[in-house]
KEKOLVEX-758105 format. One line per 3 residues: their letters; for each residue x, y, z of C-alpha. Coordinates in steps of 0.001 Angstrom, whole numbers, plus 500000, padded with zeros to 6 digits. Layout:
// residues N
A> X Y Z; ... $
// end
This chain:
// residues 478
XXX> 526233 803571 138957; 530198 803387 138535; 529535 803028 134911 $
XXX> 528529 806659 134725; 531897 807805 135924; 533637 805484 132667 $
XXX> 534998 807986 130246; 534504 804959 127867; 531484 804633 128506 $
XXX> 530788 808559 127376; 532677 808040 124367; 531027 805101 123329 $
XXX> 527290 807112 123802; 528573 810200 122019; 529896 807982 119294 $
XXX> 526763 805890 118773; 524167 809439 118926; 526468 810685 116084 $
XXX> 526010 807313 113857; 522686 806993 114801; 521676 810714 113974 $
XXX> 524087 809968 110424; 522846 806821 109669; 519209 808195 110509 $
XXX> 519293 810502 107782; 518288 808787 104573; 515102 807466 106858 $
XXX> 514279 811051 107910; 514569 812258 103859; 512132 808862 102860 $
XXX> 509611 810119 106105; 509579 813351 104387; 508963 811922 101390 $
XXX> 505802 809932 102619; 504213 813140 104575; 504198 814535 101499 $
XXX> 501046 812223 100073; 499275 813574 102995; 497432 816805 103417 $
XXX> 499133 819631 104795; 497569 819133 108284; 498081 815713 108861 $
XXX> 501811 815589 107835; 502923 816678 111029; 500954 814512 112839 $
XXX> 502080 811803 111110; 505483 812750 111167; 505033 812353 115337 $
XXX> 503175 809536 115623; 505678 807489 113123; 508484 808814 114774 $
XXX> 507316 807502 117624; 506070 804080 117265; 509266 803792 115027 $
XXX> 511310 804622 118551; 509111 802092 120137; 510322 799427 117937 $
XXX> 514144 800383 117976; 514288 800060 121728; 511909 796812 121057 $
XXX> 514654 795346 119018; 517099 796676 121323; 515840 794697 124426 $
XXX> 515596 791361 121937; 519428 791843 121366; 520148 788520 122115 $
XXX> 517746 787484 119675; 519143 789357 117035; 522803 787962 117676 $
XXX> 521382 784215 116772; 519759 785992 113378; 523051 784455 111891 $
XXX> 522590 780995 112375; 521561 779117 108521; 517865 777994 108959 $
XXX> 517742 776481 105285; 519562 776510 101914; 517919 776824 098215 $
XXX> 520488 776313 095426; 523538 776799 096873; 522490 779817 099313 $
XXX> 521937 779781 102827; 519486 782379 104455; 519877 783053 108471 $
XXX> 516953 785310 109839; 518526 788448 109680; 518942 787147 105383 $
XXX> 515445 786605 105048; 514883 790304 106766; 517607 792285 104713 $
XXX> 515934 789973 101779; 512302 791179 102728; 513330 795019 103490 $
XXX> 515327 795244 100406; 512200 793981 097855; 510468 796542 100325 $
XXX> 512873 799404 099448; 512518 798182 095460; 509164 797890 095953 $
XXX> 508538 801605 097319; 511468 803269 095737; 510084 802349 091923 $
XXX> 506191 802786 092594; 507083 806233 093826; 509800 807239 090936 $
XXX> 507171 806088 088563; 504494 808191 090090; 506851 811168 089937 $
XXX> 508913 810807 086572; 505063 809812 085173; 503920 813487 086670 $
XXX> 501028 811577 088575; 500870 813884 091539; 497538 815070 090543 $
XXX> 494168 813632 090083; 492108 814092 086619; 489931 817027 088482 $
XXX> 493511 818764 089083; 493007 818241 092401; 495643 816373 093982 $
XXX> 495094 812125 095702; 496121 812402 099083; 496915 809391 100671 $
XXX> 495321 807010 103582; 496666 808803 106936; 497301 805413 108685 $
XXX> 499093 804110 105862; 501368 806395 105687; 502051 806272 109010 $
XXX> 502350 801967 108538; 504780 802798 105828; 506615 805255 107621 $
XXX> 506793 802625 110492; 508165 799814 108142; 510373 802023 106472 $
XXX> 512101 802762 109920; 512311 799139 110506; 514179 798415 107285 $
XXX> 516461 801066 107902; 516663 800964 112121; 517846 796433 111354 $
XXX> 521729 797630 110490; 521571 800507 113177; 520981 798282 115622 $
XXX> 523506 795900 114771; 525966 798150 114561; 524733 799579 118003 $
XXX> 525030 795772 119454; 528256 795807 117912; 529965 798974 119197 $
XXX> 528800 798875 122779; 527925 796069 125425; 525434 798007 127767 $
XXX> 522322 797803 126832; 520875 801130 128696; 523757 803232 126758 $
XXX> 522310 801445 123785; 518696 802763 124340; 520131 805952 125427 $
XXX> 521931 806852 122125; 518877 805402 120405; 516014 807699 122302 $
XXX> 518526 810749 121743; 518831 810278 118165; 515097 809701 117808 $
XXX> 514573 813241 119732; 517148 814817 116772; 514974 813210 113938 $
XXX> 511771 814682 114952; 513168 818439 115425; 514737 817769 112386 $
XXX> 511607 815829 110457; 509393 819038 109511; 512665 821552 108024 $
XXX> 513905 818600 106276; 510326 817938 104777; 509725 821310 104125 $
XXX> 513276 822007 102144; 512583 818305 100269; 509392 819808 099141 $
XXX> 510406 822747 097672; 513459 820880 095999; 511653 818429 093633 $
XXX> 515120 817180 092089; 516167 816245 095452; 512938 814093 096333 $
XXX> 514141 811995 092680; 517789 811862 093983; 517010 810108 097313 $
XXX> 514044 807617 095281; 517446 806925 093151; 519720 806052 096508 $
XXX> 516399 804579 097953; 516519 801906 095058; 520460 801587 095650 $
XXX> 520447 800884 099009; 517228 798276 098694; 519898 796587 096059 $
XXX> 522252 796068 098205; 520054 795021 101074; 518754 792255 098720 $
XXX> 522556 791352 097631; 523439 790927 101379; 520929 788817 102339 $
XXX> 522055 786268 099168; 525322 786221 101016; 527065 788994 098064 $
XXX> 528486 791644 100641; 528637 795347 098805; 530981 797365 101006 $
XXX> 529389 800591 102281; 532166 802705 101174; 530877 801635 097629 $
XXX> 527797 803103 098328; 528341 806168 100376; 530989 807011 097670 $
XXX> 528273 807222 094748; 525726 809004 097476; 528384 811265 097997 $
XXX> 529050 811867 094405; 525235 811959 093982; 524904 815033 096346 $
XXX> 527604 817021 095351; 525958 817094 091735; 522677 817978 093250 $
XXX> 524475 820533 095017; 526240 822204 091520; 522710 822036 090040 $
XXX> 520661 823596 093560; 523772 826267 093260; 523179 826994 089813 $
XXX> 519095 827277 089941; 519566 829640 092885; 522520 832065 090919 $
XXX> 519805 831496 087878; 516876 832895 090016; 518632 835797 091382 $
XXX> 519956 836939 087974; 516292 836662 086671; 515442 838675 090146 $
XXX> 517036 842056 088483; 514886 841609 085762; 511449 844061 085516 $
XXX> 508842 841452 086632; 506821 842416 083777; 509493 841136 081409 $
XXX> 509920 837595 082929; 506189 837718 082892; 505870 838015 079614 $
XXX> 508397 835924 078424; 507350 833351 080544; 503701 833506 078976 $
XXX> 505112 833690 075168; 507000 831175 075738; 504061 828866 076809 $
XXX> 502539 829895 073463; 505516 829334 071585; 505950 833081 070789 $
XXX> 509985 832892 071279; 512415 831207 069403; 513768 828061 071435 $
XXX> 517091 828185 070671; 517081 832480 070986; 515618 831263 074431 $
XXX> 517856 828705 074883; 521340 830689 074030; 519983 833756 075875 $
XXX> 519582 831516 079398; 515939 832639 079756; 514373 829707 080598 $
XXX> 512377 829572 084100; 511413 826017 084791; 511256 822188 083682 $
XXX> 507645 822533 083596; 507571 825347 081418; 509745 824185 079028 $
XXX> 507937 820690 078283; 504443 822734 078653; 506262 824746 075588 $
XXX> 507197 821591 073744; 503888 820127 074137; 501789 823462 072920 $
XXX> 500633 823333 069356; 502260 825975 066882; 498930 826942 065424 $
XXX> 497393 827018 068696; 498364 830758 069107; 498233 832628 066038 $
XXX> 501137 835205 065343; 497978 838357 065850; 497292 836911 069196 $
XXX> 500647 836224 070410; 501512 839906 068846; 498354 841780 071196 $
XXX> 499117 839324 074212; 503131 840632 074359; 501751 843992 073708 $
XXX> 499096 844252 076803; 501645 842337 079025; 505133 845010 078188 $
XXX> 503050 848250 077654; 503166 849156 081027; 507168 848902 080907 $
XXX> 506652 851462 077633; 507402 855231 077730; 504965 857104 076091 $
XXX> 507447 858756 073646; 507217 854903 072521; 503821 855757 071679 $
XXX> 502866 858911 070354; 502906 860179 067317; 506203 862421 066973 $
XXX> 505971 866270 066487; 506852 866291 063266; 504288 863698 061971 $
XXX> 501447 866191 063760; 498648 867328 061659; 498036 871246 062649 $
XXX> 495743 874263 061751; 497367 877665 062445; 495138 880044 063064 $
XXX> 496459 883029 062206; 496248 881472 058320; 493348 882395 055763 $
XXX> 490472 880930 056216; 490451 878895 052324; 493688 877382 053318 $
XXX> 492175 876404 056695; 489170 874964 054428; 491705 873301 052150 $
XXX> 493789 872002 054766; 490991 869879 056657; 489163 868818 053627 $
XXX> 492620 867341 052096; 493959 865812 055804; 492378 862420 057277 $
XXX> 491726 863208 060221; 488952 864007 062370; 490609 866390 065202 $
XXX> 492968 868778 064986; 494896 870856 067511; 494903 874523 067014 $
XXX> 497771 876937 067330; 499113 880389 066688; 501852 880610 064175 $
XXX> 503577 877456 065929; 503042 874229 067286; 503751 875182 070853 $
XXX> 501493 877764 070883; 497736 875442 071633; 494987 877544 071382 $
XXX> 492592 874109 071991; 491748 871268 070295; 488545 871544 067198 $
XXX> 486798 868442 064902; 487017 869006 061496; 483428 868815 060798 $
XXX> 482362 870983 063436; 485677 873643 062467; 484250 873771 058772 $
XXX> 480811 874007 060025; 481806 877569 062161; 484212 878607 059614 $
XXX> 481051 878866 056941; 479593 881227 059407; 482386 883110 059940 $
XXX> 483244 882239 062777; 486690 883051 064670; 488882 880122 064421 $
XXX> 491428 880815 067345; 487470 881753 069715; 486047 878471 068245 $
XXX> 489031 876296 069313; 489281 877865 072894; 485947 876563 073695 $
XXX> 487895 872768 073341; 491176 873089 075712; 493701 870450 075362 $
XXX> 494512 868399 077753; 498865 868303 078423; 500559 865463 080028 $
XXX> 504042 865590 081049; 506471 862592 078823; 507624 860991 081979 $
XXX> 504089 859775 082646; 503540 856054 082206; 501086 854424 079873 $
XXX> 498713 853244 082518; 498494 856216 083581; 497476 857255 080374 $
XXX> 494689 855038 079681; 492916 857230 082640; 493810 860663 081154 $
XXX> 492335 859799 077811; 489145 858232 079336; 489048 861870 080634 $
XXX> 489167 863177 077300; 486286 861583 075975; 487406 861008 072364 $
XXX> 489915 863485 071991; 493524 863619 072183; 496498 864666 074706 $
XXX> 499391 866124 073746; 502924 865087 075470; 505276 868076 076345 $
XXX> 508906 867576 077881; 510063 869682 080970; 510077 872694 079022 $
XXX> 506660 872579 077674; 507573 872004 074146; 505434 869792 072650 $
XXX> 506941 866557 071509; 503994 864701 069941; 500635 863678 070673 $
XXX> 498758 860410 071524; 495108 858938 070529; 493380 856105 071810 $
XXX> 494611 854459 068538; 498133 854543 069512; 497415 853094 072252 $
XXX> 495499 850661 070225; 498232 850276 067678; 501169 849244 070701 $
XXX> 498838 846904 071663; 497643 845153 068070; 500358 846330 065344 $
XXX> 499793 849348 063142; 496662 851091 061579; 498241 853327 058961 $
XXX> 495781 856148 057889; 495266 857311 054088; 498285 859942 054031 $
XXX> 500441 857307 055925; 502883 854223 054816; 503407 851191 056724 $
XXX> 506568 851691 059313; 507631 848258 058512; 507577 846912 054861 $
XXX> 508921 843242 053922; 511449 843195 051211; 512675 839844 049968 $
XXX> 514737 838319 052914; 515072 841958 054390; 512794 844752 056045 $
XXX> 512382 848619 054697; 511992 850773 057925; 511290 854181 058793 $
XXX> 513663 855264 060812; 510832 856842 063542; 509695 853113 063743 $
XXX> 508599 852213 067513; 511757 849622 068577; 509010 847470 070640 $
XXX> 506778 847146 067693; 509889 846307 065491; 511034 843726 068355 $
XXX> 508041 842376 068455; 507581 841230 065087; 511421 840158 064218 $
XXX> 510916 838151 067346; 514135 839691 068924; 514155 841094 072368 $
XXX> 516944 842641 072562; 516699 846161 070946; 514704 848109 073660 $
XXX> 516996 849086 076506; 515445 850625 080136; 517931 852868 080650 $
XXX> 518401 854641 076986; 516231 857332 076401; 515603 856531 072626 $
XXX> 512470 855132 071744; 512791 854915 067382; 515177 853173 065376 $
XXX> 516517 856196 064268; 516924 856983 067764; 519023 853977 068014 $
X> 521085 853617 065113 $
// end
């Protein structure tokens, strides 16, 4: 028991945990790797039971360290090579590593993870615990040498080994579960995967490749991964500030290929790999410019204020009562439209809301206009409400319209179940009416009360409606 008292002794166990835990690494990111092909239940398990028979076989080769030490010793030459034991098993774990390390790049950089039902191929549970085990093996040959190398007693040997094992499997299931969610990193370590089998396969034709070689490029390797993991995450948590309806529907446009690429492209908007090649792939006349037009509208209406909307104050179509009853007559027979609000001298003054039909149809029996329109109250929402909100108040009004007052009551404008329509589809101009938008040439006429999401919209430019203004027209705007 003296030994235990041997500061060396300490030094040398502490020393060979650390290297064992360091060199242990790249096995535990490879195990991770491997869980993944099973299902979610079984990947701990497997994780375990791999873990453990791998231990099994470290402190097996451990106790055959004698063996090992004769690995060295030529047992035949071909062409000019000679191959000792421990050649032929760097040779045979290095075509392993090759082997593996391409299969599995080919499945991922192929996008193979998925069956033709969309369901995704799990693999065999015992064999991916057999490669987990032989994986361990090609990786646990050079930590034992290096532990037969370092120290001379054997039970210090086991020691380091059986603590290091312990660290890999608390450390198996965070590692697998931050490999998963970083699918760049699971193609980095298939790429150092098929460098290490290399040089395995170099060493074992006698062609030594000094380890500071390859840790160097690892290195190099990470610290790229690392500017590219830093640079998703700052990505992510600008996008984070954005409304979630707007990434929404940008995302989904851009599926349909409803954005420019290179307005995407220069504005940083882009959300994913996948997304981007799903873009690429899509058909241009898959998605006409109508649908793409009434999909951006459903998706960013909620986001929309309903001065956005309505149709303005001054664009209102009105009977005062307190006018003669011909010019009443006159005024609904010569207007398009079908209801009209009713007021007293001015627009803020609502008596109620009358059809024309019905309003000529009372007026021909002299009836009251101002007593005929009371019978019809209107129904008054408040600007700040949201169009969702909206959609329920007009249900209530069966047909009719509301009209939109500010904070003061003074009525800015009024909204139909067309407008609503019309921010969701584009514009249905009525008889009396000209288009907002008109092409001309290269260029666009506009009316200044043009709606800046339907304008956005179709110029395909994203950048004109702004949360926090309280404009909602190009005039408004400019």
């Amino acid at each position: 028991m003296e030994f235990l008292f041997d500061p060396s002794i300490w030094a040398g166990l502490l020393t060979l945990v650390v290297l064992e835990i360091v060199l242990g690494i790249d096995n535990l990111v490879f195990i991770a790797i491997l869980a993944d092909k099973l299902p979610p239940k079984q990947r701990d398990k497997a994780r375990l039971i791999g873990l453990s028979l791998a231990l099994v076989m470290r402190l097996g080769l451990l106790s055959l360290i004698s063996w090992m030490v004769t690995l060295t010793t030529p047992l035949f030459s071909v062409g000019g090579f000679s191959f000792a034991g421990r050649d032929l098993i760097l040779l045979a774990g290095g075509l392993f590593l090759l082997f593996k390390a391409t299969m599995e790049l080919h499945e991922r950089l192929e996008n193979r993870q998925l069956d033709g039902s969309g369901n995704r191929g799990y693999a065999s549970f015992w064999a991916v615990v057999t490669q987990i085990v032989v994986l361990d093996a090609v990786f646990s040959l050079d930590a034992v040498i290096t532990a037969v190398g370092m120290v001379n007693h054997l039970p210090v040997m086991m020691t380091a080994v059986v603590i290091a094992m312990g660290v890999m499997l608390l450390a198996s299931k965070p590692l697998t579960n931050f490999v998963n969610a970083h699918p760049t990193v699971v193609v980095l370590c298939l790429s150092f995967l098929l460098m290490i089998g290399l040089s395995l396969v170099a060493e074992g034709f006698g062609f030594h490749i000094p380890k500071g070689y390859l840790y160097a490029a690892i290195g190099f390797s990470i610290l790229i991964e690392l500017f590219n993991q830093v640079a998703r995450r700052n990505f992510i948590r600008h996008q984070s500030n954005r409304p979630m309806r707007e990434r929404t529907a940008e995302a989904i446009l851009r599926l349909m290929g409803g954005r420019n690429r290179a307005q995407t492209a220069s504005n940083g908007n882009t959300s994913s790999s996948e997304e981007a090649a799903l873009a690429e792939a899509m058909p241009q006349e898959a998605f006409k410019d109508e649908e793409r037009y009434m999909i951006n509208g459903v998706l960013t209406l909620a986001s929309r204020s309903i001065r956005s909307i309505m149709t303005p104050r001054g664009e209102i179509s009105w009977v005062d009562a307190n006018r003669p009853v011909d010019e009443i007559r006159g005024q609904l027979l010569d207007t398009p439209h079908s209801l009209f609000p009713v007021c007293r001298g001015e627009l803020d003054e609502i008596v109620g809301v009358v059809r024309a039909k019905e309003l000529l149809v009372a007026l021909e029996h002299g009836v009251d206009v101002a007593t005929f329109a009371a019978n019809t109250p209107t129904i008054v929402v408040p600007e700040t409400l949201d169009p969702i909100n909206l959609l329920g108040v007009l249900r209530r009004a069966k047909g009719s319209f509301v009209i939109v007052t500010n904070e003061f009551g003074v009525v800015q404008g009024l909204i139909t179940p067309l407008d609503v329509l019309e921010a969701i589809a584009g514009e249905f101009p009525d008889e009396d009416e000209t288009p907002d938008i008109i092409a001309d040439g290269d260029g666009w006429l506009v009316k200044g009360g043009t709606d800046l999401h339907s304008l956005q919209q179709l110029l395909d430019f994203h950048e004109l409606v702004d949360p926090t203004e309280d404009h909602a027209s190009l005039a408004g705007l400019l």
